[in-house]
N, C-alpha and C positions, 0 to 999 in steps of 0.2 A: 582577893580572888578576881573580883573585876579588873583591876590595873593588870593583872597578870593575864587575865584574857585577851583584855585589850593592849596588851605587848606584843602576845601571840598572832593576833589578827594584823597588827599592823605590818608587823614581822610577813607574814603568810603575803598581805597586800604587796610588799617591798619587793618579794622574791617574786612575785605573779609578773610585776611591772619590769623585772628585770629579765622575769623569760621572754617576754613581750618585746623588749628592747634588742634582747638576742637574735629572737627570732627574725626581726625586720633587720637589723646588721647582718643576720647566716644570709638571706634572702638576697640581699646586695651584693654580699659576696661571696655566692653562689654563681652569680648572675657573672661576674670579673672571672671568676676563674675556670666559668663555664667558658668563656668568650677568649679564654688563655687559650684552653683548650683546643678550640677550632682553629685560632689563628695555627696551632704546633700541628694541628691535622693535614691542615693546607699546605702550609708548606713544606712538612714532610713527604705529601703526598705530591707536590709536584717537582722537587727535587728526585720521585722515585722515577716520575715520569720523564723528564731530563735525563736520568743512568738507563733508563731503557730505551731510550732515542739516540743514545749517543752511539756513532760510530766506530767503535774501538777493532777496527779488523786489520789496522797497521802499528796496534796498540802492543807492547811487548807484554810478555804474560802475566808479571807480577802487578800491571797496572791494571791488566782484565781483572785478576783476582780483588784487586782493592773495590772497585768499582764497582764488583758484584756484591761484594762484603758491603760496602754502602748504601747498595741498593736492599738487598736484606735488612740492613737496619733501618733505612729511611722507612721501609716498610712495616718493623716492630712498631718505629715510634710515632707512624701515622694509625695503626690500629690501638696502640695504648692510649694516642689521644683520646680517639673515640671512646675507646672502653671509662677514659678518666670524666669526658664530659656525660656519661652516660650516667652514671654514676652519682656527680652532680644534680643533672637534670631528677633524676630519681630519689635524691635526699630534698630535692629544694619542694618536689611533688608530695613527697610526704611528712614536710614539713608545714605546708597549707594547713591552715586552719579546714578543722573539715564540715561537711552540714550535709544534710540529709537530700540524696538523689538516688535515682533510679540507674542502679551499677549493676552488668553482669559480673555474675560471680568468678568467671575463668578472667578475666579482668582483675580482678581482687587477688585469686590465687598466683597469678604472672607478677603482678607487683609485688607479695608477699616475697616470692621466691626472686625478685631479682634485689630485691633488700635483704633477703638472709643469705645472695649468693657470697657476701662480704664474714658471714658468720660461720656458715655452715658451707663446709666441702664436699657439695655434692658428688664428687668425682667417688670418693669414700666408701659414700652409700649408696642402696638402691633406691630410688624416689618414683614414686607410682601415683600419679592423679587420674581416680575413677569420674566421671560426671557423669549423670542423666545428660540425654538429650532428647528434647530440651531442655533446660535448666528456666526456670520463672526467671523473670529481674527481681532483684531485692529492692528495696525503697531504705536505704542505711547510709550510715557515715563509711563513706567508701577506706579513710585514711585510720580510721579507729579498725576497722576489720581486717585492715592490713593490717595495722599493730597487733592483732590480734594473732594473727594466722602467722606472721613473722615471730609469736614469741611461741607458738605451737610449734614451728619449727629448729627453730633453735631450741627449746626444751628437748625435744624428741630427739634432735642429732647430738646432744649432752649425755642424755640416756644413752642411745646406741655407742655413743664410744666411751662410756662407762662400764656397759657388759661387756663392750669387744675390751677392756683392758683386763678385765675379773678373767673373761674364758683364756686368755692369752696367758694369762698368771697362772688357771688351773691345770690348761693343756700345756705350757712348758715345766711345771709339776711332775705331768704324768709323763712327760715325755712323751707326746702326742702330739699331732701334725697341729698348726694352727689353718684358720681360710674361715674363719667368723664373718661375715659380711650384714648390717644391718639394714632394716629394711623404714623408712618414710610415708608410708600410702595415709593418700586422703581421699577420701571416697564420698561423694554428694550427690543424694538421691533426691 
């Protein structure tokens, strides 16, 4: 039984040492593909600003149209940058080792939801955040309460579109209109 424990433990140690190793490799290159990012933002962004400086008033019309097509895209792929280094920035924050500070909690609920904006489609549902105001600061692991309230959200939008598929099945049944819409609220007094 001992050997067998101590297999277990070392086992457990090896796996610990290799999230450890991960974690400081995700952190590095987070850090590159954050920096990928900005470099595709910038220059998106200032190639949109060159199509809209340019003077195309003796330009024939299929060359206005391209130009403006390219400016519309230059302009997707300067906000997807952002959206993509945002995204980044925000996995690389909640992947910090975390430790006990004094964090407002609308702070905690914002990160929650811009880490379950990848899980949960907000657009779907309705989402309702009640607060006191004032709200106290808490003294907590800011990155554990995000974990927390991120899998509160994700469970809940699991739920919600598990009843929205049952009511969809009993009202196409009965042959009865569907418009199920589920509802989010977190409420903190």
């Amino acid at each position: 039984r001992f050997y067998e424990a101590e297999k277990d433990r070392q086992a457990e140690m090896f796996h610990t040492a290799q999230l450890a190793s991960l974690g400081t490799m995700a952190g590095s290159m987070g850090h590159q593909i954050n920096n990928r990012f900005y470099v595709e933002a910038v220059l998106a962004g200032t190639l949109k600003d060159a199509l809209e400086k340019a003077d195309l008033s003796n330009a024939p019309e299929p060359v206005k149209e391209l130009v403006e097509k390219a400016h519309v895209a230059f302009g997707k792929i300067e906000k997807d940058a952002i959206r993509g280094g945002d995204i980044v920035k925000t996995l690389l924050d909640f992947s910090k080792p975390g430790k006990l500070e004094r964090t407002a909690f609308p702070e905690i609920l914002e990160l929650s939801k811009d880490l379950a904006q990848y899980r949960v489609k907000f657009d779907e549902i309705e989402f309702e955040s009640v607060m006191a105001n004032p709200l106290p600061f808490l003294n907590a692991n800011k990155n554990q309460l995000t974990e927390a309230f991120f899998n509160l959200m994700a469970n809940a939008y699991d739920a919600i579109k598990s009843k929205e598929k049952a009511i969809q099945e009993n009202t196409r049944n009965l042959g009865m209109g569907q418009g199920y819409k589920g509802k989010l609220a977190i409420s903190v007094t």
